[in-house]
MARPA-470039 format. One line per 8 residues: their letters; for each residue x, y, z of C-alpha. Coordinates in steps of 0.2 Angstrom, whole numbers, plus 2048, in hexadecimal, padded with zeros to 3 digits. Each point is the difference from the previous one (the first is absolute). Last residue first. Layout:
BEGIN
a) X/Y/Z  ...;
END
This chain:
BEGIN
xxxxxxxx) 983/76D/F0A  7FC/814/805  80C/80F/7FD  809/80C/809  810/804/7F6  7FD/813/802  802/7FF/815  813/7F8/7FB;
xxxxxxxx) 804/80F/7F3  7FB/80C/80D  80D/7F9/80C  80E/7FF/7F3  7FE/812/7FA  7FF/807/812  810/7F5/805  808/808/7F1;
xxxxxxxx) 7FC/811/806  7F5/80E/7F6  7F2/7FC/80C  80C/804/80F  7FE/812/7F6  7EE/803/808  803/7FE/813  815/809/7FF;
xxxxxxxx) 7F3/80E/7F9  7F4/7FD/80F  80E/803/80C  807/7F7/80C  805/7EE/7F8  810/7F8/80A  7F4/7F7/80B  7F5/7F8/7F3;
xxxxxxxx) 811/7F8/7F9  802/7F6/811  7ED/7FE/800  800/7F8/7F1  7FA/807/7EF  7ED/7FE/7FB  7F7/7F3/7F6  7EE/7FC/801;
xxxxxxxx) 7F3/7F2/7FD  7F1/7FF/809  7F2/7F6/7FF  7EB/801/7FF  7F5/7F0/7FC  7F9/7FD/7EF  807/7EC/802  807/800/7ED;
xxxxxxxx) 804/811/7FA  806/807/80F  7F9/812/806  80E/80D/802  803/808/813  809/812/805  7FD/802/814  802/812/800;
xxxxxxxx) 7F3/806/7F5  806/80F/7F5  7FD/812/803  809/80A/7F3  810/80A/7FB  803/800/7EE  80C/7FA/7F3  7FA/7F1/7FD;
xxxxxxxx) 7F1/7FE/7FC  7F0/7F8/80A  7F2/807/7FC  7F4/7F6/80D  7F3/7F5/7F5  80F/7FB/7F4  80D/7FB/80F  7F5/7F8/809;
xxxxxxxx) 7F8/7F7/7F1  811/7FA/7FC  801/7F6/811  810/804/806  814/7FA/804  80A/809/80B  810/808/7FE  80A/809/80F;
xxxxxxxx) 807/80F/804  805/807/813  804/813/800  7EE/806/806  7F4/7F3/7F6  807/7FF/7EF  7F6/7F6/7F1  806/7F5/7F3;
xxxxxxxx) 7EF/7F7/7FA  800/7EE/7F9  7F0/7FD/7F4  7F3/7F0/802  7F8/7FA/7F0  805/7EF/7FB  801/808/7EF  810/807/7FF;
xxxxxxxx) 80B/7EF/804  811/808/804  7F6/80D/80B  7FD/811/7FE  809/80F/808  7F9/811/80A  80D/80C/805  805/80D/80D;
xxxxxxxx) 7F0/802/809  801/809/80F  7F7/7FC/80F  7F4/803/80B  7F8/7F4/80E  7F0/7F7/7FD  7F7/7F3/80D  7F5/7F5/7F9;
xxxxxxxx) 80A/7EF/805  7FF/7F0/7F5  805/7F1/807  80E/7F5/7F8  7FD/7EF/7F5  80D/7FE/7FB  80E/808/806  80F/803/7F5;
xxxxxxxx) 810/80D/806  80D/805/7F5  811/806/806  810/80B/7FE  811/802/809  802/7EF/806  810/7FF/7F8  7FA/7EF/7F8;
xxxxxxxx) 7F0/807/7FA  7F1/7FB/80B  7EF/7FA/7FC  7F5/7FB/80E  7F0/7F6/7FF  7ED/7FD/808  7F4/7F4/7FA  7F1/7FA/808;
xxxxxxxx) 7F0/7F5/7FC  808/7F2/7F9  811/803/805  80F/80A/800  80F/807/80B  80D/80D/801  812/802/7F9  807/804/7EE;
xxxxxxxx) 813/804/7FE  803/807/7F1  810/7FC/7F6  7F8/7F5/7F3  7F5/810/7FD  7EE/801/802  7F0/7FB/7F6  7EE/7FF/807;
xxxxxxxx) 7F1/7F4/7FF  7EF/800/806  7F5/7F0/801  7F4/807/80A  803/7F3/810  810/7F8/7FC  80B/80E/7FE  80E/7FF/7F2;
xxxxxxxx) 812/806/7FF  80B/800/7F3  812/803/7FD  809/80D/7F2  80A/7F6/7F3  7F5/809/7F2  7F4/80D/807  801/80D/7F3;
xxxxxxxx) 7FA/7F3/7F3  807/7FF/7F0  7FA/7EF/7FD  7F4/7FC/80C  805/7F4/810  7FD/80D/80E  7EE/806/800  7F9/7EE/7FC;
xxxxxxxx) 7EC/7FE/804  7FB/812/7FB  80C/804/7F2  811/809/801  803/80F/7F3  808/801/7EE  7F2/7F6/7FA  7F4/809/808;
xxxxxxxx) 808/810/7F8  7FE/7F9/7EE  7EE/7FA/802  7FB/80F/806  809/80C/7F2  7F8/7F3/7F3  7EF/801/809  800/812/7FD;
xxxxxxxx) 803/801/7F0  7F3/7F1/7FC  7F3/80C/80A  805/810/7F8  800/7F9/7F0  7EF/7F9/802  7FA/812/806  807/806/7F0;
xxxxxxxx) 7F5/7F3/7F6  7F1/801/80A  800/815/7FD  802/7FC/7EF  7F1/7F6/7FD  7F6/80A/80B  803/80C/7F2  7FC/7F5/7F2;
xxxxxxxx) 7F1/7F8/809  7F9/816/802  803/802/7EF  7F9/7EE/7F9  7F1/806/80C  7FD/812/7FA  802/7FA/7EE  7F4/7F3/803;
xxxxxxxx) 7F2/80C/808  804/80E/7F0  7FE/7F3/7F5  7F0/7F8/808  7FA/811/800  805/804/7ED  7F7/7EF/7FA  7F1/803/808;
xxxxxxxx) 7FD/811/7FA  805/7F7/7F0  7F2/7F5/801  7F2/80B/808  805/80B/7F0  7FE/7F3/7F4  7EF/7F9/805  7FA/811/800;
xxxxxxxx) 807/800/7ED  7FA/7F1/7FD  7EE/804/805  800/812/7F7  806/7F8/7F1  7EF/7F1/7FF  7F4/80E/803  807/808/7F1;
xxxxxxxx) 800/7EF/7F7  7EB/7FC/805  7FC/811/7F7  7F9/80E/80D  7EF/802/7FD  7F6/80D/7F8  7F4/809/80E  7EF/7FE/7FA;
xxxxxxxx) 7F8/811/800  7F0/7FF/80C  7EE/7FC/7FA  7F5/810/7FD  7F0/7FF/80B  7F0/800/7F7  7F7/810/800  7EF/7FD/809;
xxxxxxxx) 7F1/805/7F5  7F7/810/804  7ED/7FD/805  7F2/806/7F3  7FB/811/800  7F1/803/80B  7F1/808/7F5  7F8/80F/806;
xxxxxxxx) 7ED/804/7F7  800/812/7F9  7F9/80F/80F  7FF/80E/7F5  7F4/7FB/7F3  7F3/7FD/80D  7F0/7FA/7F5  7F0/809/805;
xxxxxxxx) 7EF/7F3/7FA  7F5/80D/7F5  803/7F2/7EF  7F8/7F3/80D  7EF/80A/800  7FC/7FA/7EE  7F6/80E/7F8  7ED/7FA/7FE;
END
């Protein structure tokens, strides 16, 4: 009998599938090594860093020192000339003082403008004036209370000293014909020629009055009536003024005759009396 297996249909369009086998994974390429740097290059750039900071350094502590050494320098110079200002100065003051009365002995320098003249001291602030041989000097003094009279010997001029002396508020005006130091500048007070009406007179003032109220001569201006100083030694308010006579007052009429009695002898004397004021 045939063999029935040899009928069997084969499907020659349907062939068998096979699955290809799985791709391998690619291995990763490995980075490029970077060549490094050789160990002296590395070594340059470090000094030259190292030089630079260095003489950066260097410049900015040059240009701080030569900012300082000019800056010393100039001071330098402006001490020096201020020195010689100073040593100048202290060689014009030394050669006027010495040419001028001290403190405790007014009369008895050499050269002194008060040679031969008398003295006269208060005994309570220790004040002292100078006059002539041939003034007369009346009045009284104490402890608390002095008040004197200086008069020439034609009785045509005196100087008046009251310590201590109220002082009065009231002003009047006058006009200020001059303003004079004392023989000892720095005891402070000023004397002040000034005209009230037809009668002139000088009077000795606090400096401060005169500073904090213009007072120049020249000019017409409200001044206290009651002129006082402040003593150096018991701070207490006096007057000193000098003033012709009332016999020479009365022969005055005008301002003009007021101001050119300042030109007179008597004038010169008197104000050289209220300038030898000084303290023993």
């Amino acid at each position: 009998m045939p063999d029935d297996s040899s009928k069997i249909p084969v499907n020659v369009n349907s062939p068998t599938t096979v699955s290809p086998p799985p791709a391998a994974t690619p291995p990763s390429p490995n980075p490029p090594v970077q060549p490094s740097a050789p160990a002296h290059v590395k070594s340059a750039h470090r000094f030259l860093l190292l030089y630079i900071t260095v003489l950066l350094a260097a410049l900015l502590a040059g240009g701080v020192y030569a900012w300082q050494n000019s800056k010393v320098k100039d001071l330098k110079q402006k001490d020096a000339y201020y020195l010689a200002q100073v040593s100048q100065l202290k060689k014009q003051l030394a050669d006027t003082e010495a040419s001028l009365p001290t403190n405790s002995n007014a009369g008895n320098a050499p050269n002194n403008p008060y040679a031969d003249w008398k003295t006269f001291c208060d005994n309570f602030s220790n004040a002292c004036l100078r006059y002539p041989k041939d003034w007369q000097i009346a009045g009284s003094t104490s402890s608390t209370k002095t008040t004197q009279t200086f008069t020439n010997a034609s009785s045509s001029a005196t100087v008046g000293y009251d310590n201590p002396y109220p002082s009065d508020k009231p002003e009047q005006v006058y006009f200020i014909a001059d303003i004079q130091d004392l023989t000892i500048k720095n005891l402070g007070p000023k004397i002040v020629a000034r005209v009230l009406g037809s009668s002139p007179e000088y009077v000795l003032i606090d400096s401060s009055y005169v500073t904090a109220n213009h007072i120049t001569p020249g000019q017409t201006i409200s001044f206290v009536n009651t002129a006082v100083f402040t003593t150096n030694v018991q701070k207490v308010t006096a007057r000193l003024k000098a003033a012709p006579t009332g016999a020479v007052l009365a022969n005055i009429k005008t301002a003009d005759q007021a101001t050119a009695w300042f030109k007179t002898d008597d004038a010169k004397t008197s104000l050289k009396i209220l300038q030898s004021l000084y303290y023993q």
